[in-house]
C-alpha positions as CSV (number, residue, x, y, z in Angstrom):
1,X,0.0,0.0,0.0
2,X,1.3,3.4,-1.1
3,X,1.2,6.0,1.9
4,X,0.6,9.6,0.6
5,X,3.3,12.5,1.7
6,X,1.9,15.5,3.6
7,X,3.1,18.8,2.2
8,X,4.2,20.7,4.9
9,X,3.4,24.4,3.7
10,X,-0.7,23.0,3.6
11,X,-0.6,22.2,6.8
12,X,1.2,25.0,7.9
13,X,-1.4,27.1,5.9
14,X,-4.1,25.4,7.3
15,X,-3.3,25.6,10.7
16,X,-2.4,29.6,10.4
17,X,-5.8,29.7,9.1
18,X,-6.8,29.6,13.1
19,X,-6.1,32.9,14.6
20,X,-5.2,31.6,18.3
21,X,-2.6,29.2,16.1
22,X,-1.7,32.1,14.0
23,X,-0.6,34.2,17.3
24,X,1.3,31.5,18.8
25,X,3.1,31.1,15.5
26,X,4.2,34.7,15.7
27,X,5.0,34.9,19.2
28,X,7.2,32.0,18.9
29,X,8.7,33.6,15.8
30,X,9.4,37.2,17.7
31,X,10.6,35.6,20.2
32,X,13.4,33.2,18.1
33,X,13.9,36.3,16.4
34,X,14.9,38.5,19.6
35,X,16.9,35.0,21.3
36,X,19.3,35.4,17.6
37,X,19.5,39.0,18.6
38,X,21.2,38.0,22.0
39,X,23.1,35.3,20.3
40,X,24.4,37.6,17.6
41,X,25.4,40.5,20.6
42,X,27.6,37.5,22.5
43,X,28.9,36.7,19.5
44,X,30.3,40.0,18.7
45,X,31.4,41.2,21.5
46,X,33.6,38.2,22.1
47,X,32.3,37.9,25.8
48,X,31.4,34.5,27.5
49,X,28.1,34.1,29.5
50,X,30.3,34.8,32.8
51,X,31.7,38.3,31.6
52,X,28.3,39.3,30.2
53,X,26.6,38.4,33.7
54,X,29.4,40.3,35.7
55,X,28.9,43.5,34.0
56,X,25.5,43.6,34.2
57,X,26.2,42.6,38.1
58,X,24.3,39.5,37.9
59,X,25.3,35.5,38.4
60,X,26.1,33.5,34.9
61,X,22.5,31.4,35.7
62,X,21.2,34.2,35.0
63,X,22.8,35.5,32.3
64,X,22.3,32.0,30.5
65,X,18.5,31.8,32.0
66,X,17.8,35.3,29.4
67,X,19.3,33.4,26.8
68,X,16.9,30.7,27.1
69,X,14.1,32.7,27.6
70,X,14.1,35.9,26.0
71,X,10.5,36.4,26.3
72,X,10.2,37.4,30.0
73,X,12.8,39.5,29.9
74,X,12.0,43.3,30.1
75,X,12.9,45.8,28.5
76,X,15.5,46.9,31.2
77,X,17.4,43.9,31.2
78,X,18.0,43.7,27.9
79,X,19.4,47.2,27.8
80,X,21.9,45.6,30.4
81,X,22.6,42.7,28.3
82,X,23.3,44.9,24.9
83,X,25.7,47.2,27.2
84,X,27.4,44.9,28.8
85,X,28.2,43.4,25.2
86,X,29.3,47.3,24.5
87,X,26.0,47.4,22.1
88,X,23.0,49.8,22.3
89,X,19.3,48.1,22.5
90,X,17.2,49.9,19.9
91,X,13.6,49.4,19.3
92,X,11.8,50.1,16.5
93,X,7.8,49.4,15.1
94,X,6.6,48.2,12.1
């Protein structure tokens, strides 16, 4: 018995098609976009989790616990985060 292949982008499609679906799909997507944000920082300044957290005064756990979870953060901390990686946090709309 032949077993048919799903094609991904109709289900995808499909399941946007449901708003509460559709806003979990872009808050997930917002908030990958924001974690690469933090990754890209780190990466450019050269810094380890450990330098990062002591210049913003906090412990490495937490430093690496904002990594993970980007989405609880405020707005505050991740000012501390993009200065302590000798960046500038800037927020735009659109």
């Amino acid at each position: 018995m032949a077993v048919k292949g799903i094609n991904f982008s109709e289900v995808k499609e499909k399941a946007l098609s449901n708003h509460e679906v559709k806003k979990a799909y872009e808050d997930e997507t917002q908030e990958e976009a924001l974690r690469a944000v933090l990754i890209e920082m780190k990466s450019k300044s050269g810094l380890t989790s450990t330098e990062i957290a002591a210049r913003m005064g906090v412990s490495q756990p937490a430093v690496s616990r904002l990594e993970r979870n980007v989405s609880s953060a405020s707005i505050s901390t991740l000012q501390r985060y993009a200065a302590a990686c000798g960046m500038q946090l800037k927020l735009s709309l659109g």
